[in-house]
One Martini backbone bead per residue (centre of mass of N, CA, C, O) as a GRO file, in nm:
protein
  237
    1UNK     BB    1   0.054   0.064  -0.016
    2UNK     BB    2   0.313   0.251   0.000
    3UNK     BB    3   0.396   0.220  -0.298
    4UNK     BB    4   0.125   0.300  -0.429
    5UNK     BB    5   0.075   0.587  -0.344
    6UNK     BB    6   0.392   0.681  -0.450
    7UNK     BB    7   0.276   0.589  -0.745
    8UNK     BB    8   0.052   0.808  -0.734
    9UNK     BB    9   0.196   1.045  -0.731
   10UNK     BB   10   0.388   1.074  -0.937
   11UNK     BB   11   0.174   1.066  -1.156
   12UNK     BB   12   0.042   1.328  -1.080
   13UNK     BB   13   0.340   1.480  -1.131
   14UNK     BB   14   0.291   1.412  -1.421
   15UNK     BB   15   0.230   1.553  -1.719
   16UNK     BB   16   0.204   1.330  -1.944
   17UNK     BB   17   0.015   1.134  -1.779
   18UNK     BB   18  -0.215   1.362  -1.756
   19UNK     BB   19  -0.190   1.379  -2.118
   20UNK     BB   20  -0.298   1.107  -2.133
   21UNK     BB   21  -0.517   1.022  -1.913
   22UNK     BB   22  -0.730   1.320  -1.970
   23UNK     BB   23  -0.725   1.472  -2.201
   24UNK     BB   24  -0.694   1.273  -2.445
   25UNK     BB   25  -0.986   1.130  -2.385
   26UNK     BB   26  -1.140   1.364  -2.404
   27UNK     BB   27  -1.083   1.474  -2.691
   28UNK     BB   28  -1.172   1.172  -2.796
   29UNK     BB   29  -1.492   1.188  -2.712
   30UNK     BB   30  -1.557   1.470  -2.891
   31UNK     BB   31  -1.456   1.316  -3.165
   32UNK     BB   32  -1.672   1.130  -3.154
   33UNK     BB   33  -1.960   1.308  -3.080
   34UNK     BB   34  -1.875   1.625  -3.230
   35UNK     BB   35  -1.814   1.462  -3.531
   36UNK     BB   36  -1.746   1.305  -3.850
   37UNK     BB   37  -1.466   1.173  -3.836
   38UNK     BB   38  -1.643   0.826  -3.778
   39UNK     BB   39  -1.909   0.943  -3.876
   40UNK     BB   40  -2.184   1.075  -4.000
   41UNK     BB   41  -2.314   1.093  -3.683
   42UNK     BB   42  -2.379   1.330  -3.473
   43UNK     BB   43  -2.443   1.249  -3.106
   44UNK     BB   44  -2.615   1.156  -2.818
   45UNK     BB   45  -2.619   0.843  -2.961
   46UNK     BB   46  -2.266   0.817  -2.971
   47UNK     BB   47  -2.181   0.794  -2.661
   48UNK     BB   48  -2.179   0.505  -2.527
   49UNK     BB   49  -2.000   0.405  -2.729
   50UNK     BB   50  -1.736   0.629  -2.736
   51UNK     BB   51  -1.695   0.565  -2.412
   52UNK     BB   52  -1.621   0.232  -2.463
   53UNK     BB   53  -1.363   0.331  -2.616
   54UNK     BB   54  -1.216   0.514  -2.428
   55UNK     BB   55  -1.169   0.356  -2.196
   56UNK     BB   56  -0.997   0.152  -2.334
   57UNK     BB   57  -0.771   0.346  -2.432
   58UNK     BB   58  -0.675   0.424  -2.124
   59UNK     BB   59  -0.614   0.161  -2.035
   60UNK     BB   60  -0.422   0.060  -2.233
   61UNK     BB   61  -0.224   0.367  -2.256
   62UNK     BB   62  -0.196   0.336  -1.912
   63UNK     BB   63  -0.146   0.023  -1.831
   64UNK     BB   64   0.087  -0.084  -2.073
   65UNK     BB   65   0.218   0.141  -2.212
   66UNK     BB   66   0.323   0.380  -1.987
   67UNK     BB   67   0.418   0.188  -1.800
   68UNK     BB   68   0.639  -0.002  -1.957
   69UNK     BB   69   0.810   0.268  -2.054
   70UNK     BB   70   0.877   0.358  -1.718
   71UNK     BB   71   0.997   0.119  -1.637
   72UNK     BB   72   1.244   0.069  -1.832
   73UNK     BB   73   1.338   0.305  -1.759
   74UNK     BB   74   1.390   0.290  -1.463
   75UNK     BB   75   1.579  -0.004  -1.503
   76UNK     BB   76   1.797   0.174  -1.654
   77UNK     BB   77   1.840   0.419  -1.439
   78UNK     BB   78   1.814   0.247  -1.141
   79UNK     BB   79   1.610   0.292  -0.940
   80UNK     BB   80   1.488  -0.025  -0.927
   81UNK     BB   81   1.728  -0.111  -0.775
   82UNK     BB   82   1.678   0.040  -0.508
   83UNK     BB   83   1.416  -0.110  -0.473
   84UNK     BB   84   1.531  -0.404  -0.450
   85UNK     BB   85   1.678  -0.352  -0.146
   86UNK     BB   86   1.419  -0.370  -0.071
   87UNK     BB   87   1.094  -0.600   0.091
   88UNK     BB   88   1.013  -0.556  -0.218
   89UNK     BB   89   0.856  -0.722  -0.430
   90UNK     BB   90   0.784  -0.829  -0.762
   91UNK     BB   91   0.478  -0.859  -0.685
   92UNK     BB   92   0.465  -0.588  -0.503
   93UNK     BB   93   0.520  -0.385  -0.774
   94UNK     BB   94   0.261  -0.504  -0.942
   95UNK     BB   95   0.082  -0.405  -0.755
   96UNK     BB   96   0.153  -0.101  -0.698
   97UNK     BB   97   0.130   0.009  -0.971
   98UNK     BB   98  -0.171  -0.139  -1.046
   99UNK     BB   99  -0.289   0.085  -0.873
  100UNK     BB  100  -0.193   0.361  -0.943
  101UNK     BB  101  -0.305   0.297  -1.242
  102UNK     BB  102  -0.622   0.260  -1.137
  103UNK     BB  103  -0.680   0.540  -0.987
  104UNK     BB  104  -0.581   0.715  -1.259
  105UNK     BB  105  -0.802   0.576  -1.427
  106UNK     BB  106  -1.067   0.632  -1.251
  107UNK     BB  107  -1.035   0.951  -1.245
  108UNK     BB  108  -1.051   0.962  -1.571
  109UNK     BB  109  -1.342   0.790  -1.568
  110UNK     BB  110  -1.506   1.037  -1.447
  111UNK     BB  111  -1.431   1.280  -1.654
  112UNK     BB  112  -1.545   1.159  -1.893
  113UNK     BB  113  -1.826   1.131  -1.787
  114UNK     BB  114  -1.899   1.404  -1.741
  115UNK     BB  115  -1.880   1.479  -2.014
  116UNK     BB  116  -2.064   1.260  -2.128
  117UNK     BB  117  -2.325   1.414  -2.018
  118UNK     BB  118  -2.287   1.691  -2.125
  119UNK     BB  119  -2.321   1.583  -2.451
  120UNK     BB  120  -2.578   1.409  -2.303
  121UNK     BB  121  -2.552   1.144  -2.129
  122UNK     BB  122  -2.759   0.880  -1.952
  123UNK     BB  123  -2.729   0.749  -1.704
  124UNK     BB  124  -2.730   0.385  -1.578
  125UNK     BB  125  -2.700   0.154  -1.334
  126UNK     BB  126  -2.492  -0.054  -1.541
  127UNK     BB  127  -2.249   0.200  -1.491
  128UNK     BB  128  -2.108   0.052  -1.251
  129UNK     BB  129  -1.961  -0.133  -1.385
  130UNK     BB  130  -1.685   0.038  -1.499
  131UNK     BB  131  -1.523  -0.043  -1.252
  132UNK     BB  132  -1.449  -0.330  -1.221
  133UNK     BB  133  -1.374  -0.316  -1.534
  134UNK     BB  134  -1.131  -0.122  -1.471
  135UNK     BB  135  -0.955  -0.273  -1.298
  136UNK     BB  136  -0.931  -0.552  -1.423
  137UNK     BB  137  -0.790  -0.419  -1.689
  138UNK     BB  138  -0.565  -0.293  -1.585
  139UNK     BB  139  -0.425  -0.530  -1.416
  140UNK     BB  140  -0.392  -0.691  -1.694
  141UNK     BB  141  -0.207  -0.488  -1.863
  142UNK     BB  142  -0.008  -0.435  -1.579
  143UNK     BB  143   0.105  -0.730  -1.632
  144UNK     BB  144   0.235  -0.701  -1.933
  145UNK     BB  145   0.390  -0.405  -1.888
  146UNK     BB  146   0.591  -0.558  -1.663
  147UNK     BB  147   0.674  -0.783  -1.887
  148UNK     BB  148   0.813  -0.621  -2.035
  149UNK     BB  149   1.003  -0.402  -1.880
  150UNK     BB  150   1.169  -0.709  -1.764
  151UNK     BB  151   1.305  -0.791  -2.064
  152UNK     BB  152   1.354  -0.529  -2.210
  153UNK     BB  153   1.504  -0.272  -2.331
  154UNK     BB  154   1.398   0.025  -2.352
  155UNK     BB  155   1.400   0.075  -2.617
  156UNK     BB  156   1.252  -0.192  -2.686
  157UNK     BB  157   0.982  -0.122  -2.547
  158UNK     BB  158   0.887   0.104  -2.676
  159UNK     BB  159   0.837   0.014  -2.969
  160UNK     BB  160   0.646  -0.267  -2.880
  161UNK     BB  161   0.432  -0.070  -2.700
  162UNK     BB  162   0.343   0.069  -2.962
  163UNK     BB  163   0.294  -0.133  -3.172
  164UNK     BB  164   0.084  -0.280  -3.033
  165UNK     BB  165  -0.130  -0.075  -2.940
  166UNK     BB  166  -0.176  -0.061  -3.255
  167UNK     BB  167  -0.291  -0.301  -3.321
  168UNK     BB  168  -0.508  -0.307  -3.129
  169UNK     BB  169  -0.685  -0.083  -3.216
  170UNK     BB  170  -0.701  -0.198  -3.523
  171UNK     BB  171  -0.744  -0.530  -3.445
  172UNK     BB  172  -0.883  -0.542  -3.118
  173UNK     BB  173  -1.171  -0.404  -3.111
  174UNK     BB  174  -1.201  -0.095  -3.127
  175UNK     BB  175  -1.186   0.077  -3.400
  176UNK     BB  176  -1.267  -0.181  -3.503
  177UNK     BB  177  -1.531  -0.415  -3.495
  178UNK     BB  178  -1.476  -0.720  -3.496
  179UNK     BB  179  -1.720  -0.753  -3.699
  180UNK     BB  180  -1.554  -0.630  -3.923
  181UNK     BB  181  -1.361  -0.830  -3.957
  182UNK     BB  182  -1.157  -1.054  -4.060
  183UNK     BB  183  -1.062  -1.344  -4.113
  184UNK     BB  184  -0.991  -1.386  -3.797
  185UNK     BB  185  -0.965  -1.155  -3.618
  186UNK     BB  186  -1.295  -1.191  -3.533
  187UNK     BB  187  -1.199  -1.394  -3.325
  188UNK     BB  188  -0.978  -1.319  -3.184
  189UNK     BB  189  -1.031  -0.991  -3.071
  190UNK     BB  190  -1.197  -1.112  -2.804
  191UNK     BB  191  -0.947  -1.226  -2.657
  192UNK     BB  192  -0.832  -0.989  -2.639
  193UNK     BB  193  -0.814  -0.722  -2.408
  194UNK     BB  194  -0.923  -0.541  -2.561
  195UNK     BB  195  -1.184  -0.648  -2.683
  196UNK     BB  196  -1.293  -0.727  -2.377
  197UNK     BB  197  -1.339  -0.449  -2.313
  198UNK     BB  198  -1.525  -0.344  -2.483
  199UNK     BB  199  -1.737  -0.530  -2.406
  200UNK     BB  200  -1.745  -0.446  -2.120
  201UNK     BB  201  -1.825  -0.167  -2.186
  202UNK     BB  202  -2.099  -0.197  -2.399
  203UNK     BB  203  -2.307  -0.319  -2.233
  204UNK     BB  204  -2.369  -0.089  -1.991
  205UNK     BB  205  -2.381   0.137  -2.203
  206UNK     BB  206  -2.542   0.050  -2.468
  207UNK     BB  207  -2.739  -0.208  -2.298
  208UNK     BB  208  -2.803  -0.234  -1.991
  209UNK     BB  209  -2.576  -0.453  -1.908
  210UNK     BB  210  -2.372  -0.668  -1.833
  211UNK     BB  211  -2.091  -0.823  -1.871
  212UNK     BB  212  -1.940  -1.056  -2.025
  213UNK     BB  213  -1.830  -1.323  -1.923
  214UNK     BB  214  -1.623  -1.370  -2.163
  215UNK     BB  215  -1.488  -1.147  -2.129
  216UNK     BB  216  -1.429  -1.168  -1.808
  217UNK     BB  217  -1.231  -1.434  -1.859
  218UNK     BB  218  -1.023  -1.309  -2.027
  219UNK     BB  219  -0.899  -1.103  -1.810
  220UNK     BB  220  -0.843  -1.306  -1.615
  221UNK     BB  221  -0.647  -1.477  -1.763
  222UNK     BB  222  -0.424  -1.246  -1.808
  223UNK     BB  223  -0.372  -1.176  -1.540
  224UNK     BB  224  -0.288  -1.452  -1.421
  225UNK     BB  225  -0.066  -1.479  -1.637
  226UNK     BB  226   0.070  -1.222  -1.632
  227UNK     BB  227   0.179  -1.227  -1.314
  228UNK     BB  228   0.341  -1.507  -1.335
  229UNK     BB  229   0.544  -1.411  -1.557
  230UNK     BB  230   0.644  -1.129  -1.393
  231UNK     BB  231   0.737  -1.293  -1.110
  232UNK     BB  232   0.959  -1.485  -1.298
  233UNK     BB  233   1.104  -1.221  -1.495
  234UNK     BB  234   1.175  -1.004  -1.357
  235UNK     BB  235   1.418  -0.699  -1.336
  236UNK     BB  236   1.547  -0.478  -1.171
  237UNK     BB  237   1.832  -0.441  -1.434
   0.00000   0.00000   0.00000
C-alpha cells in the first residue's frame, strides 16, 4: 500500500502522465461525438458507444503502453535497482504499480463521465459496471506492461509497446468493431484483452446489461498469466 501510494504520486506530479491520462482521452470522446470524422452522425446517441471506445483505449494507454515504457527507463537508470534493495518484492512491485495506474485510471474514467453526462450521455444504473471493469482491465494491462518492461532494454520497450499498443487499437476490436473485422481477426479480438475491454464496457453502457461473462474470464485470464509471467521474469535492472 505504500508503495501504491508513492506510486500514485509520482503519477500525479507527472505531466505527460496526466496528458496521456486525462487530457487525450477527453479530446478524443469529444471527436468521437461532436464530429463526423468517424461517422457519418454525431449526437448524444453516439456518446455511449464512443464512451466505451474511450474508456478502452485509456485502460490500454494508461495501464500497459506508459506503464511498460516508464518502467523500462526507470530499470535502465537504476531506480528500480535501489528499490530491489527493499523488502519489496517483485510481485509486490506489479501490485503497487498496478494500483497506482487503477487509481489515476478510474480518476481519469469520472472525469470522462461528466464530459459524456454534459454532450448529452444520460446513466443508468448499469454503468456501475464501469469500475470494476476498469479495476480487472488495469490489472490485466498493468501485468503484460511490466512482463514487457522486466525483459527488454528500454528502448526496446518504447518500440514494442508502442507497436502492440497501434495493433490492438486497430485489429483487436477497439477502432474498428471485432464484428467488422475479417477472418480470424474477428474471431481473435475477442480474445485479446482490448477486445475484451470494449465487450466489457459495451455492455452496461450501450446496452444496459451486465458485462459478458466470456469478456470477463478473458481479462481474468490474461491478468493470472500475466502475473505469474511477470512475477518469474522481472528484473530489477
Amino acid at each position: 500500500m505504500a508503495h501504491a501510494g508513492w506510486e500514485t504520486r509520482l503519477l500525479l506530479r507527472n505531466g505527460e502522465q496526466l496528458l496521456l491520462t486525462f487530457v487525450i482521452p477527453v479530446g478524443l470522446l469529444l471527436l468521437l461525438t461532436m464530429t463526423r470524422v468517424f461517422s457519418p452522425d454525431a449526437g448524444a446517441d453516439k456518446v455511449p458507444t464512443a464512451l466505451a471506445t474511450v474508456l478502452a483505449v485509456s485502460v490500454l494507454s494508461a495501464a500497459f503502453t506508459s506503464l511498460a515504457i516508464a518502467t523500462g527507463f526507470e530499470r535502465r537508470s537504476g531506480a528500480l535497482r535501489f528499490l530491489g534493495t527493499t523488502p519489496l518484492t517483485r510481485t509486490e512491485l506489479l501490485i503497487g504499480k498496478g494500483a497506482a495506474t487503477a487509481i489515476v485510471t478510474a480518476a481519469s474514467a469520472v472525469v470522462v463521465c461528466l464530459v459524456a453526462i454534459v454532450v448529452g450521455w444520460r446513466p443508468t444504473p448499469s454503468a456501475l459496471w464501469i469500475l470494476p471493469i476498469l479495476v480487472l482491465g488495469t490489472a490485466a494491462c498493468a501485468a503484460w506492461g511490466m512482463t514487457l518492461a522486466g525483459l527488454l532494454r528500454a528502448e526496446a520497450v518504447l518500440a514494442v509497446a508502442n507497436g502492440i499498443f497501434l495493433v490492438l487499437l486497430m485489429f483487436g476490436g477497439v477502432v474498428i468493431p471485432a464484428s467488422s473485422l475479417p477472418a480470424p481477426l474477428s474471431t481473435l479480438a475477442p480474445l485479446l484483452p482490448s477486445g475484451a475491454l470494449v465487450d466489457s464496457f459495451t455492455a452496461p453502457l450501450v446496452d444496459g446489461s451486465a458485462p459478458p461473462l466470456s469478456a470477463v474470464l478473458v481479462l481474468v485470464a490474461w491478468l493470472t498469466v500475466g502475473t505469474v509471467v511477470s512475477g518469474r521474469t522481472f528484473r530489477w535492472s
